[in-house]
C-alpha positions, 0 to 999 in steps of 0.5 A: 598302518594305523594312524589318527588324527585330531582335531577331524575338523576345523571351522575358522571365521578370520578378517584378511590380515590375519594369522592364526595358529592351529594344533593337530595331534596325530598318533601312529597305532601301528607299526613304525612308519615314515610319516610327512605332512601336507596341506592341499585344497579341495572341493565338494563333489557330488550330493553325498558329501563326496570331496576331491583333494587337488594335487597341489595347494592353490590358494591366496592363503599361505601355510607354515609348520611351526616346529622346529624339527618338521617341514612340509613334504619331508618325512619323518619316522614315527615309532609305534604308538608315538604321538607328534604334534604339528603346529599349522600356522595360517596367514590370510594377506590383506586384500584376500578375496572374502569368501569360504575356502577349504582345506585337508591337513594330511598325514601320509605315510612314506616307504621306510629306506632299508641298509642297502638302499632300499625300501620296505614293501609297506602299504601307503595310507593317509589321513586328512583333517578338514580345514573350513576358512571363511575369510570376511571383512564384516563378518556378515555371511552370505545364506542362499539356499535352495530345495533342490529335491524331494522326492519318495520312490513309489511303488505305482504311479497312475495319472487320473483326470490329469492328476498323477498319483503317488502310490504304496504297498501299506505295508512298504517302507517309503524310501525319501530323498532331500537334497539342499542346494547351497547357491551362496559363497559361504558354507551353510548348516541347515537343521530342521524335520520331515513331517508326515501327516495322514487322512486321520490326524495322525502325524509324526515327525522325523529330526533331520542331521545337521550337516555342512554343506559347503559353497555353491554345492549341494548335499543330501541331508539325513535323518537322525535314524540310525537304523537307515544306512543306506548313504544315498538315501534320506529316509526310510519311513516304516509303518502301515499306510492306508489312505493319502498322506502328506510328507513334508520338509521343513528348513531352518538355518542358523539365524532363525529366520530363512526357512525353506519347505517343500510337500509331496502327497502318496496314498497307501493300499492294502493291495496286498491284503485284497489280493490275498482276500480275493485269493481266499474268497475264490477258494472259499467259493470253489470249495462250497461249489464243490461240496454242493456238487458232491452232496447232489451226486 
């Protein structure tokens, strides 16, 4: 079973009253298969863009297939590497509540009937587009956002005259997290970097992904670094950090206007580095009192 699907996507700003018209292409790669289709909404979550799909479609919006030979739910056999396409056809009634909802197109597999009445062991899969509506009258979008972590897990915490104290290995690899909370109705797509910034002037910036996060949810925001795949983690700063350093997030959106940041301190250590030179330099000192002791004797 081998199925795509495009577009993967679909973001749509519509007033009530409307219909629209969306064209998917979906192509078997695989073996021949019974296919059908669905609409079914979903929610965000989770912080890592996780979704879940409900079973059954509950919305004001209403769905048709514009084909003349597909129905919703109703399989049909697909050949292999045939394509198909299937025209979704939305219509948003007057007096629709503004706000975003959200949707997957899926395309899933059916077992094929065999002569005799039965059906072909195959493995079911499926395969979804996102569809992001935004229903509004004016057109204006609500933007409430909020930093809902920042954080870097060190490798010692000590508290000093009430102040506490973030610590590294220089030689570590500093974990970051950043999560950013939508508290509006509408899906937001916040942009922006990470700035670290030493004791010597030296400063670097990381790019972060602009990713959607979708009403009333929140998602952790990446880095453009390729090399951190870790999915649960922002960052992963590299280097070799010796005294305090700031790091901080920096937030913008699409208007330009709302910005968000947030900074967090650490200071790296060489405790590695004088471990090892206390190590030598205790070895060092047991070995010339050796010699000494031999050269009396």
């Amino acid at each position: 079973v081998a199925l795509s699907i495009f577009p993967p996507i679909t973001e749509l700003l519509v007033k009530p009253g409307k219909t629209l018209l969306i064209g998917y292409t979906i192509q078997n790669l695989g073996d021949p298969t019974a296919l059908q289709f669905k609409v079914r909404s979903f929610s965000p979550q989770g912080d890592y863009g996780e979704m879940t799909i409900d079973n059954e479609l509950i919305s004001p919006i209403r769905f048709s297939l514009d084909n003349t030979d597909l129905l919703f739910d109703q399989p049909f056999l697909m050949k292999q590497r045939d394509k198909t396409q299937a025209l979704l056809r939305l219509r948003i009634p007057e007096g629709t509540p503004e706000g975003d909802y959200y949707f997957t197109f899926l395309a899933e597999t059916q077992p094929v009937p065999t002569i005799g009445g039965g059906t072909n062991s195959l493995a079911q899969a499926t395969i979804g587009s996102n569809l992001l509506l935004t229903v509004t009258q004016s057109g204006i979008m609500e933007l409430k956002a909020a930093i809902g972590l920042f954080s870097i897990k060190p490798d010692f915490i000590f508290h000093l005259f009430g102040k506490e104290y973030q610590v590294f290995e220089s030689g570590s690899k500093i974990p970051v997290n950043l999560i950013i909370q939508n508290q509006g109705k509408n899906l937001i797509k916040p942009s922006g970097e990470l700035v670290l910034r030493g004791v010597w002037g030296e400063k670097k910036s990381y790019p972060l992904l602009t990713q959607n996060i979708l009403a009333t949810s929140g998602r952790l925001i990446k880095t453009t670094d390729q090399n951190n795949t870790d999915p649960h983690q922002s960052a992963l700063l590299s280097g070799y950090f010796i005294g305090p350093y700031s790091l901080s997030a920096h937030i913008t959106f699409e208007d330009g206007k709302d910005q968000l940041s947030s900074t967090i301190s650490f200071i790296g250590a060489p405790f590695k580095f004088f471990i090892t030179l206390t190590g030598v330099s205790i070895f060092s000192i047991l070995i010339i009192l050796f010699i000494r002791k031999k050269g009396k004797e």
